[in-house]
C-alpha positions in Angstrom: 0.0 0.0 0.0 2.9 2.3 0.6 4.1 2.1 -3.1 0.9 3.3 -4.8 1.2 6.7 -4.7 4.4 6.0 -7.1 2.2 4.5 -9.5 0.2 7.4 -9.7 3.5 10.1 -10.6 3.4 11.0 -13.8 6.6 12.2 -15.9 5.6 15.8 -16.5 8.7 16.8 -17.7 9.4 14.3 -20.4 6.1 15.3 -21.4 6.7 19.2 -21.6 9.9 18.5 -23.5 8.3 17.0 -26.6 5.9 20.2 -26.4 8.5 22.5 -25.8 9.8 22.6 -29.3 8.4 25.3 -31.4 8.4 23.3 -34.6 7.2 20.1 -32.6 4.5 22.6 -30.8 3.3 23.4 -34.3 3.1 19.8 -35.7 0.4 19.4 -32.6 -1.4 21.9 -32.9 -1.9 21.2 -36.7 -3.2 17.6 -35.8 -5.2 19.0 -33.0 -7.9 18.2 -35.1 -8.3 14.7 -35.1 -7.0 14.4 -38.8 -4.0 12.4 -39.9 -1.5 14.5 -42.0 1.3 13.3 -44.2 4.7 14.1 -42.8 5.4 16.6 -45.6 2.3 18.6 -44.4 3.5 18.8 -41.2 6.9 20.3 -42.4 5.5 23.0 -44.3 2.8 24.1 -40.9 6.4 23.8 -38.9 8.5 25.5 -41.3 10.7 22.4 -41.3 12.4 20.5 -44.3 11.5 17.4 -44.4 14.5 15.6 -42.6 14.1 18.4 -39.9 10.5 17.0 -39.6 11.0 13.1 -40.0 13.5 13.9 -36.8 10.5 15.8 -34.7 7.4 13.3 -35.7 9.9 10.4 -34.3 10.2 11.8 -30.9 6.7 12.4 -31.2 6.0 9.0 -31.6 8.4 7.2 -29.5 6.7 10.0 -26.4 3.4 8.3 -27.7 1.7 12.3 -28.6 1.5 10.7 -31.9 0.7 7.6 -34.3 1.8 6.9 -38.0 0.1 4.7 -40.4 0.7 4.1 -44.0 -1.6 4.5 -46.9 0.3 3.4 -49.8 3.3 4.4 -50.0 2.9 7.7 -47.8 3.0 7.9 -44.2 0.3 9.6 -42.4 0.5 11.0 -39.0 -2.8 12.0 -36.0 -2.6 12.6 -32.4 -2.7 9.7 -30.5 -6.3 10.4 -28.7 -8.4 13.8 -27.3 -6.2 13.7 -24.4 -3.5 14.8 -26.6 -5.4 18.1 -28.1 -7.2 18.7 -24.3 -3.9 18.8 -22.9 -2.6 21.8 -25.9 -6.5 23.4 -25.6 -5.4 23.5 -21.4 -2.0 24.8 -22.1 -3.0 27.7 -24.4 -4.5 29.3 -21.1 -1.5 29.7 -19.6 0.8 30.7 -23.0 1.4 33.9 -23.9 0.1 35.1 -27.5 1.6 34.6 -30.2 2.5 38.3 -32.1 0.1 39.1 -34.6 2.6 40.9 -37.0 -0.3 40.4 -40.4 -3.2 40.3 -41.7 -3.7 36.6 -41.9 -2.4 36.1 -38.6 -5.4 38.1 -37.5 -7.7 36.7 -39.7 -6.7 33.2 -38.7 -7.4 33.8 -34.7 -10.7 35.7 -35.7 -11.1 32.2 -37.9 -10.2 30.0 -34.8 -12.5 31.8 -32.3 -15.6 31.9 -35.2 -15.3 28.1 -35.5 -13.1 25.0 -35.2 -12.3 21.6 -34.3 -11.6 20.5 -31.0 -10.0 17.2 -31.5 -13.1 15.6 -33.5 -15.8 18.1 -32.4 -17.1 21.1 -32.8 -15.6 24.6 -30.8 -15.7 28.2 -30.7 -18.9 30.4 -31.4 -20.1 27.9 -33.9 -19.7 24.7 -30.9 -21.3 26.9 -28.2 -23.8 27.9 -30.3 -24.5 24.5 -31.4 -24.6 23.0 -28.2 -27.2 25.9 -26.8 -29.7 24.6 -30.4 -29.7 21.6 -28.9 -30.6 22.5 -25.3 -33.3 24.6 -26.9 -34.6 22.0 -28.8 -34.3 19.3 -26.1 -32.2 17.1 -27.4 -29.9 17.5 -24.5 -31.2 18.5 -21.4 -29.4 19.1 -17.7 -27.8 22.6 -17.7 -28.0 25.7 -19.9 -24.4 25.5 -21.6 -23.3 28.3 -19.4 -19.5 28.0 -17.7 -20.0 30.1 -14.0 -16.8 30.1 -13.0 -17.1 31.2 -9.7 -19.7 27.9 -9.3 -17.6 25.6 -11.0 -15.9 23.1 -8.7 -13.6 20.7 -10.8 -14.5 22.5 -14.4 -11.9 24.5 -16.1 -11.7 26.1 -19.2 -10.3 24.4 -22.2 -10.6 21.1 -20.9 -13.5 18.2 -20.3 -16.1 19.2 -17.8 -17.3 17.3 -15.1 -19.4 19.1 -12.8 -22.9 18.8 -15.1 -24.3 15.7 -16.6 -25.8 16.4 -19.8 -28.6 13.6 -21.1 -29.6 12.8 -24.8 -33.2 13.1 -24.8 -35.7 10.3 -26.4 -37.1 13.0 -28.7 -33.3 14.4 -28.8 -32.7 10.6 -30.4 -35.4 11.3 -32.7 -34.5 14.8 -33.8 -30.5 13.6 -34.5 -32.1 11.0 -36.6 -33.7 12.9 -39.0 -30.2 14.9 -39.3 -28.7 11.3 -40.4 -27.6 10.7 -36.3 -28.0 7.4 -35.5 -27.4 7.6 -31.8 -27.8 3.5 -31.4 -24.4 3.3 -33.2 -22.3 5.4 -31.0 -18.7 3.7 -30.1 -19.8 1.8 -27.1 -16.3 2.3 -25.1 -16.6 6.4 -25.7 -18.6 7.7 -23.4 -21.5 9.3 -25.7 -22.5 12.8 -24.0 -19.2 14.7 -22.6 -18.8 18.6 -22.7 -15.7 20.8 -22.9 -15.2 24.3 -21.2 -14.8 26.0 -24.3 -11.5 28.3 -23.6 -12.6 31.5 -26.3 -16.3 31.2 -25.3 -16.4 30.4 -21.8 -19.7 28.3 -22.8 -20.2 24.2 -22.9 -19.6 23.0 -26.7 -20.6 19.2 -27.0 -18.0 16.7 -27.0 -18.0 12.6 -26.7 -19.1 10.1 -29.6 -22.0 12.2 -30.0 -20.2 15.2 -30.4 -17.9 13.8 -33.1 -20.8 11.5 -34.8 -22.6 15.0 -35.2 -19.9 16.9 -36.4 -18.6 13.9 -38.7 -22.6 14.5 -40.3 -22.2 18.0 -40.8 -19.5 17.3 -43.3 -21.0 14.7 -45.0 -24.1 17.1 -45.6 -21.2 19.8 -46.7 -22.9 22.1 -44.1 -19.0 23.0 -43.1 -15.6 22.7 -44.5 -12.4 22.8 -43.5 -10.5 26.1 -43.7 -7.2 26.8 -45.3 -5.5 26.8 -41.5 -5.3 23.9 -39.3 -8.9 23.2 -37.1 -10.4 26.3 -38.5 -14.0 25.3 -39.9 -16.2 27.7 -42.3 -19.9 26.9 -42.3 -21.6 26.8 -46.2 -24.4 28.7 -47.1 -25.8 25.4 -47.3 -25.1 25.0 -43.6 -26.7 28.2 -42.3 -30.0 26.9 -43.9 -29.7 23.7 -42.4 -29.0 24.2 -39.2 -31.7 26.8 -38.8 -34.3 24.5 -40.2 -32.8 21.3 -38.4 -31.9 22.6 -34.9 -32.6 26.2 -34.6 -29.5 27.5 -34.8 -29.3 31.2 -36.5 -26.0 32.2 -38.1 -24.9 35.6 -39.1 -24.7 35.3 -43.5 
């Protein structure tokens, strides 16, 4: 009994080190969202040749940040689980900013705070927003999406919560399946309603299988796209009209 507390200490060092590396630190937060990227992607985000970047993704690897598959005769690279882009969500908190010396560097964090991924769900204005359609509509119900900081006891921004317990409603099931959600087929080891503090909003955006079964939809419907910068997300004309008719959700044209 003595011994277990060991078993709990975790190497937080070894862990910072693989993060600490600018280019590495850009390789992460490229994959951040969930996709798998070929290692010459990866050393154009970094600014990296390609050797440079082999070097990097190794270490990333070996640390066990990141896995590598091979589709043909290409390599592809994604972060080895949410725990991975929580941990980089938690740290921007504490980072300083990054200078904004140009105009795309401003358009890109007015881009990230508009809408992106968040590992394989849904964040920023268009998450929250999402998330308070669907306690609207009732297909989630047990709190009203709203982070209260000085009420929260173990919630923090950019990270899971774990304070509320959101519930997927029996109309909720019925709603999602009209929008092609089949709720029965969530992963059964995930658990299938989770939250996330979202960091820019302060609100709850909707995480878990259902969170990423929904958002994986929304692409298939081409209601949003993937933006020219990693996890940034643009919502299609054809998106503003369906998610207003389907949940209720108004977005500015």
């Amino acid at each position: 009994m003595m011994d277990e507390p060991l078993k709990q200490q975790t190497d937080i060092a070894r862990a910072a080190a693989l993060i600490a590396d600018p280019s590495r630190a850009r390789m992460l937060k490229c994959l951040a969202d969930g996709r798998a990227l070929p290692a010459s992607a990866l050393a154009g985000e970094a600014g990296v040749s390609a050797a440079t970047a082999s070097v990097h993704l190794a270490k990333l690897v070996e640390g066990e940040f990141v896995t590598v598959g091979r589709q043909g005769r290409h390599r592809y690279y994604r972060l080895a689980g949410p725990d991975i882009s929580a941990a980089l969500e938690a740290l921007a908190l504490i980072a300083p900013p990054l200078p904004i010396t140009s105009l795309k560097q401003s358009n890109r964090t007015n881009a990230l705070h508009r809408a992106r991924t968040c590992y394989d769900h849904l964040a920023g204005q268009l998450g929250t927003g999402l998330m308070g359609a669907l306690l609207d509509r009732g297909v989630l119900t047990g709190y009203d999406g709203v982070h209260r900081p000085e009420q929260a006891v173990r919630d923090r921004p950019a990270s899971y919560g774990r304070d509320i317990h959101y519930a997927l409603t029996d109309s909720g099931r019925a709603q999602l399946r009209e929008l092609g959600v089949d709720t029965d087929r969530l992963p059964p080891r995930r658990p299938a309603v989770r939250y996330c503090v979202d960091w820019s909003e302060h609100r709850h955006h909707l995480a878990g299988g259902l969170g990423a079964a929904l958002t994986a939809r929304l692409f298939e419907l081409d209601w949003v796209r993937w933006g020219a910068a990693p996890r940034v997300v643009h919502v299609t004309e054809k998106g503003i009209a369906g998610l207003e008719h389907s949940l209720g959700l108004t977005l500015a044209r």
